[in-house]
C-alpha positions as CSV (number, residue, x, y, z in Angstrom):
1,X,85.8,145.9,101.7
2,X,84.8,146.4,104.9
3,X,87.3,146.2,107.9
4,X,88.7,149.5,108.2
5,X,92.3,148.2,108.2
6,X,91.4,146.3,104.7
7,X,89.6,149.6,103.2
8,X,93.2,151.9,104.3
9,X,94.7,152.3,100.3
10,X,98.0,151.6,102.4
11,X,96.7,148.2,103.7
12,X,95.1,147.4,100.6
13,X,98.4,147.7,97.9
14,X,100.8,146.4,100.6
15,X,100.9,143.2,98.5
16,X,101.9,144.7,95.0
17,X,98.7,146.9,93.5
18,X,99.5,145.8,89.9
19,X,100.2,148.5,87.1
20,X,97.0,149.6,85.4
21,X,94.5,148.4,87.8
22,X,93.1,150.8,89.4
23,X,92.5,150.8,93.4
24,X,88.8,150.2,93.2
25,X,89.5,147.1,90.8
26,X,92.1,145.6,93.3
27,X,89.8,146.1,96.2
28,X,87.2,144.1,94.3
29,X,89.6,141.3,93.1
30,X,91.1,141.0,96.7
31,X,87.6,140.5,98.2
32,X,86.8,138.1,95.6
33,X,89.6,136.1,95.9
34,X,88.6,136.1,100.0
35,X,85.2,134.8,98.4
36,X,86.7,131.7,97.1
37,X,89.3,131.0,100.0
38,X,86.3,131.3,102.7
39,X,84.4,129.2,100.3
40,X,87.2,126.4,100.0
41,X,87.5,126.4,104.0
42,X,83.6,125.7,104.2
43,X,83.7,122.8,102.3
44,X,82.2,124.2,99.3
45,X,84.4,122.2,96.3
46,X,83.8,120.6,93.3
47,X,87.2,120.0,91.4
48,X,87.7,123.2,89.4
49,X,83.8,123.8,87.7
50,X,82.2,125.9,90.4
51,X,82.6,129.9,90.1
52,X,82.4,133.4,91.7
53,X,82.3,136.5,89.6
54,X,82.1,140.0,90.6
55,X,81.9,143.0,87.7
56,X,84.8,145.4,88.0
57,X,83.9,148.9,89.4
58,X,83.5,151.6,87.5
59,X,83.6,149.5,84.4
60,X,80.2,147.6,84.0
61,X,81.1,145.7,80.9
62,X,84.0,143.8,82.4
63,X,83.9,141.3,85.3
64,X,86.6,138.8,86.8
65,X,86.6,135.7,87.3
66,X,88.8,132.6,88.4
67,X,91.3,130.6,85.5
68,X,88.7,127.0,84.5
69,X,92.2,124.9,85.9
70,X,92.4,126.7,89.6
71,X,90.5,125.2,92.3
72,X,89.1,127.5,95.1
73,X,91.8,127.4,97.4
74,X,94.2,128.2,95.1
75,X,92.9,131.5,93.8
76,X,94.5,135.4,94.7
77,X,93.7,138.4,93.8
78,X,96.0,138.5,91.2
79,X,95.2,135.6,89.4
80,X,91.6,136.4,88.9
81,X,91.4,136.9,84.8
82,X,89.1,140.0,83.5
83,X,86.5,139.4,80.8
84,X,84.1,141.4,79.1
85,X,80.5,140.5,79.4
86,X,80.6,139.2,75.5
87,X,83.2,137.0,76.4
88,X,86.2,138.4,75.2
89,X,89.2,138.1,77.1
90,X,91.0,141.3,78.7
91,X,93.6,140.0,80.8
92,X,97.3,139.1,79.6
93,X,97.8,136.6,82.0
94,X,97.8,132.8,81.3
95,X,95.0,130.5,81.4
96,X,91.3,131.2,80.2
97,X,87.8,131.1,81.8
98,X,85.7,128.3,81.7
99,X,83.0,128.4,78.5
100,X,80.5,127.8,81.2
101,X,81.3,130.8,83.7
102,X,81.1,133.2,80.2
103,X,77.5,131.8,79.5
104,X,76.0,131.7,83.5
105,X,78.6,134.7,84.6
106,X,79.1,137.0,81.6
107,X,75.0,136.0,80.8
108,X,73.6,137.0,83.7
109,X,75.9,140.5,84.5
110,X,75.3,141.4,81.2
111,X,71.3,141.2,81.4
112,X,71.2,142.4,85.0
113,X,72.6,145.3,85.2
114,X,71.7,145.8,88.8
115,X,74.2,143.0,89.8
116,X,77.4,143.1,90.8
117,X,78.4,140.1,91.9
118,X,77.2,136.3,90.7
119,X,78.0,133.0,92.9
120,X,77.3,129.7,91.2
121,X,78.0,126.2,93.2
122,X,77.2,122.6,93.4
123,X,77.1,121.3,96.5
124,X,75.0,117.8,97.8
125,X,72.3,120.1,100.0
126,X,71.7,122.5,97.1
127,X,71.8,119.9,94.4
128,X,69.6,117.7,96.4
129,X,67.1,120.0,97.2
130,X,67.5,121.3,93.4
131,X,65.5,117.7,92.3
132,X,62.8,118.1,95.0
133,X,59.6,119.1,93.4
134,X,58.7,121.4,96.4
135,X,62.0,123.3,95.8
136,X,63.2,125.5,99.2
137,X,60.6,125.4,101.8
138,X,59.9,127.8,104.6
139,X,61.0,125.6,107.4
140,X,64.0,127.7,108.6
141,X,65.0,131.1,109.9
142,X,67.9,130.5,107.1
143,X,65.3,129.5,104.6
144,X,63.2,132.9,105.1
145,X,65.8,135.0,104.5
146,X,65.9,133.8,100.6
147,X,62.8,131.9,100.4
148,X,60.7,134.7,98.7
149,X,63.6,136.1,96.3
150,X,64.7,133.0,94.7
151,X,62.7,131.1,91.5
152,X,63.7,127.9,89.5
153,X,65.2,127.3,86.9
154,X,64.3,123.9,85.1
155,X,67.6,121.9,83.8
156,X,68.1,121.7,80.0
157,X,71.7,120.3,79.7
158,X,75.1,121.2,80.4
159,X,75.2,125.6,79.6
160,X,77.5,125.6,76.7
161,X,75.8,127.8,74.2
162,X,74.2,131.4,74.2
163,X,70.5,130.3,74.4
164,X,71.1,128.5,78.2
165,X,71.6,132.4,79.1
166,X,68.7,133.5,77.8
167,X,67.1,130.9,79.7
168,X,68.7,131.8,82.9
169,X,67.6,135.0,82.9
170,X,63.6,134.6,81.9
171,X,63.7,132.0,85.0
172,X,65.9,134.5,87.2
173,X,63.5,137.4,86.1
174,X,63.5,140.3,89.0
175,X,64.7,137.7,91.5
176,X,68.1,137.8,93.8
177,X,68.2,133.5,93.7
178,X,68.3,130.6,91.0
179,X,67.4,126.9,92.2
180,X,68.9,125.7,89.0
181,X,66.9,122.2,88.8
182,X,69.2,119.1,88.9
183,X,72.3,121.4,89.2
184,X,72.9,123.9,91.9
185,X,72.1,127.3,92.7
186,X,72.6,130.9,91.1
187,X,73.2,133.6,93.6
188,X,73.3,137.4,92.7
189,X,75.0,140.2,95.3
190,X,74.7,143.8,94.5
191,X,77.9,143.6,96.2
192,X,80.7,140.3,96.8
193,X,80.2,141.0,100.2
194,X,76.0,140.5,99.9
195,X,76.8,137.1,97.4
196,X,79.2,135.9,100.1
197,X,76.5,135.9,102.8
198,X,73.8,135.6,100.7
199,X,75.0,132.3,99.6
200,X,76.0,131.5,102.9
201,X,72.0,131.8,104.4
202,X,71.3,129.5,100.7
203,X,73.7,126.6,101.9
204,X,72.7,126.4,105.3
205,X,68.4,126.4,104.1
206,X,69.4,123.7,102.3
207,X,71.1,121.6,104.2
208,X,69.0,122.0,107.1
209,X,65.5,121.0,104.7
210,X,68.0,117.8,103.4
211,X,68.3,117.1,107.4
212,X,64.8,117.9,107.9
213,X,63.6,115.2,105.4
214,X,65.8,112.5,106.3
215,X,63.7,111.5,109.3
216,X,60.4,112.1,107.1
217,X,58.8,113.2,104.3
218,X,56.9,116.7,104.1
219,X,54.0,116.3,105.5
220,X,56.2,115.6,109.0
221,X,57.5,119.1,109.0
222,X,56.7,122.0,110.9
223,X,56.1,124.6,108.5
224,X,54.3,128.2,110.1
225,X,51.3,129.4,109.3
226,X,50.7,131.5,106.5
227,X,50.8,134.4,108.8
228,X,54.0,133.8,110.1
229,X,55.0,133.8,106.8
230,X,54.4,136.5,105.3
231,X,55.4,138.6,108.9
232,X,58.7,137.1,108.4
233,X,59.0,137.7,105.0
234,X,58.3,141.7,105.4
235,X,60.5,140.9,108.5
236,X,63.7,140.1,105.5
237,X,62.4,142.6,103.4
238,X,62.3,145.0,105.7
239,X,66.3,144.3,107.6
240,X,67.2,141.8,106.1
241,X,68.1,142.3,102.2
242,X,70.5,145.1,102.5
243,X,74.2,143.4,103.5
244,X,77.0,145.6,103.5
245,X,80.8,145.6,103.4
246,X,80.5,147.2,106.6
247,X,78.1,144.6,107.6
248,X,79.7,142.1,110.7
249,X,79.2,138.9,109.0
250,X,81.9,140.5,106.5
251,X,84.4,141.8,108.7
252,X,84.4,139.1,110.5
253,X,85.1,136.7,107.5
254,X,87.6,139.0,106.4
255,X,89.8,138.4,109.7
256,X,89.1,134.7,108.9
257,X,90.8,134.7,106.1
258,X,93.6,137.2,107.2
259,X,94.5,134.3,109.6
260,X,93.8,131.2,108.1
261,X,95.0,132.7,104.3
262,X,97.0,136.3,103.7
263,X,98.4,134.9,100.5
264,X,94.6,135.5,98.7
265,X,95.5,139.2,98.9
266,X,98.4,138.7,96.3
């Protein structure tokens, strides 16, 4: 976490540290549950089928991740179940994860072991720019700064079975982004804090290319040159890519959600 009131231990159990989760655990599952309230507030809903997962620290086989019948809004830290990457169910409370979030979520953690945190959503900008053929295009500051870490992923049904992950990750590769054709997007943090904003940036690219191509197709756009390209992209690569807990975006979310929702920290 990254507000220094929100990283004290003190500050962080005041709201019942359960028994046998460690401090680092409860950390993670109160800024995940943030994750989903922020989420909620922004408008980013589809019923109960969209989730956030984050693997647990110091245990790189197990990750958590929201009950399949809770929608964002409803989600705490203490509700979040634990899984490990194969599936299998850790946590004694009630409820279960969706077979979907142990294919996409448990899939991708456990064949990436350089992420920590995986965001997956359906909302109408990225499922609309999803079906273009172009995919994301370089037409915005917000664009740039995951334009040249995200690849496609071509839709082959609903993922229900072990070979959609398999999928998943040949089209996800080295890359931080999934434009998951006629679905949504994939996004990968090597912290929550990174996913958060990193999906953020994602949301805002697209719906400013949907605004963009309302009044026009394509070739009406403004895209910069090829130099200006890649000088911004070394531009991302070079400050961009790296976002923190101590980061301001994060902090500043934080106190968002502190005043807007203290029950996610329960």
């Amino acid at each position: 976490m990254s507000d220094s009131t929100l990283l004290d231990p003190v500050a962080a159990t005041s709201h019942a540290q359960p028994a046998g989760i460690s401090l680092a655990e409860w950390q993670a599952r109160i800024e995940l549950a943030a994750c989903h309230r922020l989420m909620a507030a922004a408008g980013v809903n589809d019923l109960t089928y969209n989730h956030l997962s984050a693997r647990v620290p110091g245990e790189p086989e197990h990750y958590l991740v929201k009950n399949e019948r809770h929608f964002f809004d409803e989600v705490t830290a203490s509700s979040l179940l634990k899984y490990h990457v194969d599936g299998t169910k850790l946590s004694n409370d009630p409820g279960n994860g969706s077979k979907g979030s142990h294919i996409i979520h448990g899939g991708v953690l456990k064949g990436r072991p350089d992420v920590m945190a995986v965001f997956h959503t359906h909302t109408p900008a990225n499922i609309g720019v999803s079906v273009q053929r172009f995919g994301l295009l370089p037409i915005s500051q917000h664009a740039f700064r995951v334009h040249s870490r995200t690849a496609c992923h071509p839709f082959s049904g609903f993922e229900f079975s072990p070979e959609h992950t398999v999928r998943l990750l040949e089209s996800l590769g080295d890359k931080a982004f999934l434009l998951m054709r006629n679905h949504g997007v994939l996004i990968t943090g090597k912290t929550i804090p990174e996913a958060y904003v990193e999906h953020h940036n994602f949301e805002l690219a697209c719906k400013a290319q949907i605004a963009a191509l309302s009044a026009g197709s394509v070739d009406d756009l403004v895209l910069p040159s090829e130099d200006v390209q890649a000088y911004t992209n070394e531009q991302v690569a070079r400050h961009l890519t790296r976002i923190t807990a101590d980061g301001k975006d994060w902090g500043a979310l934080l106190r968002q959600a502190e005043r807007q929702f203290p029950s996610y920290r329960t």
